[in-house]
N, C-alpha and C positions, 0 to 999 in steps of 0.2 A: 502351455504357451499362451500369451493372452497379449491382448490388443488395449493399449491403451490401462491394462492394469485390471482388464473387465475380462470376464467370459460367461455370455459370450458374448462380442463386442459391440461397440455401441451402436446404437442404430443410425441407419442412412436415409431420414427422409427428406424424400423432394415433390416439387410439383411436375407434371406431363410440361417438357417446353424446358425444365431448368439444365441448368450446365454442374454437373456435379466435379466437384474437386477435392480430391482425397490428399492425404502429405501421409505418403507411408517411410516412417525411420526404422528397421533395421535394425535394433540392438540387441539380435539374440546371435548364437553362435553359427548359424545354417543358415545358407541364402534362403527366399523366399519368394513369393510374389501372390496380387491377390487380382481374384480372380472375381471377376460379376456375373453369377449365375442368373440367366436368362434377356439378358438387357444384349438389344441386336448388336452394338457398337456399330450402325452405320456412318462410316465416314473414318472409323478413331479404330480400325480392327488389330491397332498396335496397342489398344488400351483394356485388351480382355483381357490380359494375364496369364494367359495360358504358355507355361512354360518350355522353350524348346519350340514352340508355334508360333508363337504371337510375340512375345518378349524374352528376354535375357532375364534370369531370375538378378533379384536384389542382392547385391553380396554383402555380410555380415559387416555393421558399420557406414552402411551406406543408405539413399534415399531414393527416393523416385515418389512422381508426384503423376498420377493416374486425373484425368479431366477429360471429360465428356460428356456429350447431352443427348438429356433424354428423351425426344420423340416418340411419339405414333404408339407409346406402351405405356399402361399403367397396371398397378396390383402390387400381389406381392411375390419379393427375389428375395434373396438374398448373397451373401458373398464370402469366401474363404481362400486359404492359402493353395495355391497351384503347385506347386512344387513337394514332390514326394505324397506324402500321406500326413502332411503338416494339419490340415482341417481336422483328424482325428485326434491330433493333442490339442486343437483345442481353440485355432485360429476361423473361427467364424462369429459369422453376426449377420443381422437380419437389415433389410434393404426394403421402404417400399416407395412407391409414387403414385402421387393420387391426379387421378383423371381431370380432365378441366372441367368436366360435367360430371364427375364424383354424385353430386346430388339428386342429380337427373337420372343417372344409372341406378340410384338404389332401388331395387324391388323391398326391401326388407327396412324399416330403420329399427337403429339401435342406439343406445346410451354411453358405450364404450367401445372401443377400437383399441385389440391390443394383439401383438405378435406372442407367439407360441412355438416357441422350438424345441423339439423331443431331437434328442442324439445317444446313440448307444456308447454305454462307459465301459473304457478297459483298464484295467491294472496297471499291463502292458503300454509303451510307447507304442508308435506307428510303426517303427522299425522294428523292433522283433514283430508286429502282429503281422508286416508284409513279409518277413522272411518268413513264417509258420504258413501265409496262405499259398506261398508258391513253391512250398515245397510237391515233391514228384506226386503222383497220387493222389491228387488233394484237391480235384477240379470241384468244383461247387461244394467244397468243406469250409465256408467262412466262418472265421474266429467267431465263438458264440460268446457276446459282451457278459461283463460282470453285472451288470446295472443297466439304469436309462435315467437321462434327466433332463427336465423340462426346465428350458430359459434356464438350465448348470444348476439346480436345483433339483430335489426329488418331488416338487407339488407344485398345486398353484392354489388361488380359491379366488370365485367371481362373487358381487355383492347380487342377493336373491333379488327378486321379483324386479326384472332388468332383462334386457333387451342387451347381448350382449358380441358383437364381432370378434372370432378367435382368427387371426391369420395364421395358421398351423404349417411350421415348417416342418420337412425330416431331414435334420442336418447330418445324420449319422453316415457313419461310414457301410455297416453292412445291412442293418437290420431292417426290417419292415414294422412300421406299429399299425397296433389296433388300437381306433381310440372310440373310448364311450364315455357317457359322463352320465353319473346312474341316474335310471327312473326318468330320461329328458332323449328327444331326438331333438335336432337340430337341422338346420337348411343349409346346404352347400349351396356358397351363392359363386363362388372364383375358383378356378381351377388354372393351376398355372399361369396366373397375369390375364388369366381371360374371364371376363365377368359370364355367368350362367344364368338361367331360370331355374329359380330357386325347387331344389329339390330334400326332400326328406328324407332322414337314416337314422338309425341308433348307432352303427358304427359307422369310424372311418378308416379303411384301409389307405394307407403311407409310405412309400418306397422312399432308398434317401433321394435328397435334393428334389422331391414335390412338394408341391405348396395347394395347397386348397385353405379360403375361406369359409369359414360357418357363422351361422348365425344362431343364439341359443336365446330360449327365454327362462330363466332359473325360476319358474312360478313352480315347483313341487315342495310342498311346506311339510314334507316329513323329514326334510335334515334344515339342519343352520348355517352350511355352509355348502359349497358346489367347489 
């Protein structure tokens, strides 16, 4: 399932203070709705998407226009379908907003700023992988994916000796990653929309729907690419 003809979808950026305004249409067979992972909705809490809580899902055919603004948060979110286990066929995409003092906040500068989302792949739709997880017996038995792909792809590659921001989503449905990028540690500088003092690791441990930024320098001149 895909947004706009992309997976995963396009990106949502705004500034701290804007008023964001989505046009979601509807043209697949199953209602839906999307959801803004981690943005407060103060004032608009009819505008998180949460199905059955918050809103009426989208019926098949139809529209809805999601508008809200965004205060008092910056970093990075992202956002997916509320409705069933829609997000693991495939209905997400990345979300960020940048601070009014962005500049002011950097501990670290860099040359590139770019979003990163690893999600686990299944064969399977959402609907048999949720009827296989709930079946009897099966308490902490989650479906073990086929695959994993970064930004719907299997790879990425940064350009070397560069200073470089990775906004690391885990958009997946069950899995946890480990992420390392060889021969390089890197500086966690965000964690969850919350900017940090910058600290050092070779890996990063990922549950889904966290978000941590890093910061890399690709200066190791025994490969040609990262």
């Amino acid at each position: 399932m895909l947004i706009n003809y992309e997976f995963p979808g396009p990106l949502v950026e705004a500034n701290e203070g804007d008023t964001i305004v989505v046009h979601v249409a509807n043209t697949a067979v199953n209602a839906t709705s999307i959801h803004w992972h981690g943005l407060y909705q103060n004032g608009t809490p009819w505008m998180d998407g949460t199905v059955g809580i918050t809103q009426c899902p989208i019926a098949p055919g139809s529209s809805f226009t999601y508008e809200f603004k965004v205060d008092d948060q910056a970093g990075t979110y992202w956002y997916y379908a509320h409705q069933g286990v829609q997000a693991s066929d495939g209905l997400i995409g990345p979300l960020v907003i940048h601070a009014k003092n962005e500049e002011d906040m950097r501990k670290l500068s860099y040359a590139t700023d770019r979003v990163i989302m690893f999600s686990d792949h299944y064969y399977d739709l959402s609907g048999a992988l949720l009827r296989k997880y709930l079946e009897p017996d099966r308490e902490n038995a989650e479906p073990v994916p086929d695959g994993a792909l970064i930004n719907g792809i299997p790879g990425f590659v940064l350009a070397p000796n560069a200073y470089h921001r990775l906004r690391i989503i885990n958009a997946g449905a069950f899995a946890e990653f480990q992420v390392q990028i060889d021969e390089h540690e890197f500086a966690v500088t965000e964690v969850d929309g919350t900017d940090v003092w910058p600290e050092y690791y070779h890996r990063l441990n990922i549950n889904p729907a966290q978000r941590y930024s890093i910061v890399i320098n690709t200066n190791i001149t025994t490969a040609n690419a990262f």
